[in-house]
N, C-alpha and C positions, 0 to 999 in steps of 0.2 A: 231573506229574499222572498219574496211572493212569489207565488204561480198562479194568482189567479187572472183571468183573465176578465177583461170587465165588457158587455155589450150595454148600448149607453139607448135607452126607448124614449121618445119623449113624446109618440102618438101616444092617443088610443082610439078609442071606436070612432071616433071622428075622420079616421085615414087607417083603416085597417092593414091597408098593404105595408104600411111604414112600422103600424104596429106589432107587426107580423114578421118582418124579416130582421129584426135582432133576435126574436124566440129563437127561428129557424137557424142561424149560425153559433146560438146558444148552447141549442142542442147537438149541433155538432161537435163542438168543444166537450159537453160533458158527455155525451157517446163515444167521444175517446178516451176518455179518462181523466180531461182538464177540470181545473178546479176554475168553473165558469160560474158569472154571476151577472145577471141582470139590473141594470141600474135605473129605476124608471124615475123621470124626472115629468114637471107639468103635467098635464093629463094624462100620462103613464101612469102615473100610481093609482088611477081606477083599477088598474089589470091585475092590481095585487088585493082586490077586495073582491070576496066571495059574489061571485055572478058576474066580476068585471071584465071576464073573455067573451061570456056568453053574446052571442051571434056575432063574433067579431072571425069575417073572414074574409080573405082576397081573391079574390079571379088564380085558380092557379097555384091556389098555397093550402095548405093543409090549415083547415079550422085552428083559429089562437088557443081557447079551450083544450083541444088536443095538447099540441104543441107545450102549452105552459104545463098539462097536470106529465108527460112526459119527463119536462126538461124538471121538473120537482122530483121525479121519482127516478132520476137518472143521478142524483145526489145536489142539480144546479138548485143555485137562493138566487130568489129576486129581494133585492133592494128597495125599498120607497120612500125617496127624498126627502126629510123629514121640514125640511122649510117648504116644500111642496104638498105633504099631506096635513098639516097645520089649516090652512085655510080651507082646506076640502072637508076640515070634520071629521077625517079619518087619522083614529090610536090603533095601538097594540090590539084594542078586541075586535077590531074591524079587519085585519091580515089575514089575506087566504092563508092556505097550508104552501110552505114553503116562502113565503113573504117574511119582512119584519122592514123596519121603519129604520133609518141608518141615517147619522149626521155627514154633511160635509166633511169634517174632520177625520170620520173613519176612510173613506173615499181617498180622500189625499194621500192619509197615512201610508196606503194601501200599496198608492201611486207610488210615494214617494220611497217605497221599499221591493217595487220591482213589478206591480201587477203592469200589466198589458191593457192597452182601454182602445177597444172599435165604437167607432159613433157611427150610424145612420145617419143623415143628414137630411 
C-alpha cells in the first residue's frame, strides 16, 4: 500500500498563484512526515528545471524558489510528466535537485496501490 501522497501542478510562471499553492500544501505534507510528491504536468515541468521558480511569486504566498528548494529538503520529489517534458526539450540532465522525469505508468501504479492525489484546479 502507498503512503504517498500526490499534489498534481499544472501552472507555472504564467499563473504563479496556481503554481504556487500545490508547493505550499506539499510542503505541508512533507513537514509532517508524509511521503509527498509533486506531480507537475504541462507547463509545470519548467518548475522542475534549474531557474524554473525563479521570480515565480504570488500576492501573499511565499516565493516558489523558497517553497520548492524547502519542500526538496524536507525529503518531498517533484515528478515531471514525461509526455510533457518531451516536447519541451527537457531530459534527465536538465532536473533540478530533487526533480526526475516519471511515466504515466509509474503515476497510476502508485494510484492504483494506495497513494492519495489532490489537484488544484
Amino acid at each position: 500500500m502507498s503512503n504517498k501522497i500526490f499534489f498534481n501542478c499544472v501552472y507555472g510562471k504564467e499563473d504563479p498563484e496556481r503554481a504556487t499553492l500545490p508547493f505550499v500544501a506539499a510542503n505541508v505534507a512533507a513537514a509532517s512526515g508524509q511521503e509527498a510528491v509533486v506531480v507537475c504536468t504541462v507547463e509545470a515541468v519548467w518548475l522542475g528545471t534549474p531557474g524554473g521558480t525563479d521570480g515565480v511569486a504570488a500576492n501573499g504566498l511565499p516565493p516558489l524558489a523558497t517553497l520548492y528548494d524547502e519542500f526538496v529538503a524536507a525529503g518531498g520529489k517533484v515528478w515531471l510528466c514525461s509526455a510533457c517534458t518531451k516536447p519541451r526539450g527537457i531530459d534527465d540532465s536538465k532536473c533540478a535537485k530533487g526533480a526526475s522525469i516519471v511515466g504515466a505508468a509509474v503515476v497510476v501504479e502508485e494510484i492504483v496501490n494506495g497513494a492519495k492525489a489532490v489537484s488544484f484546479a
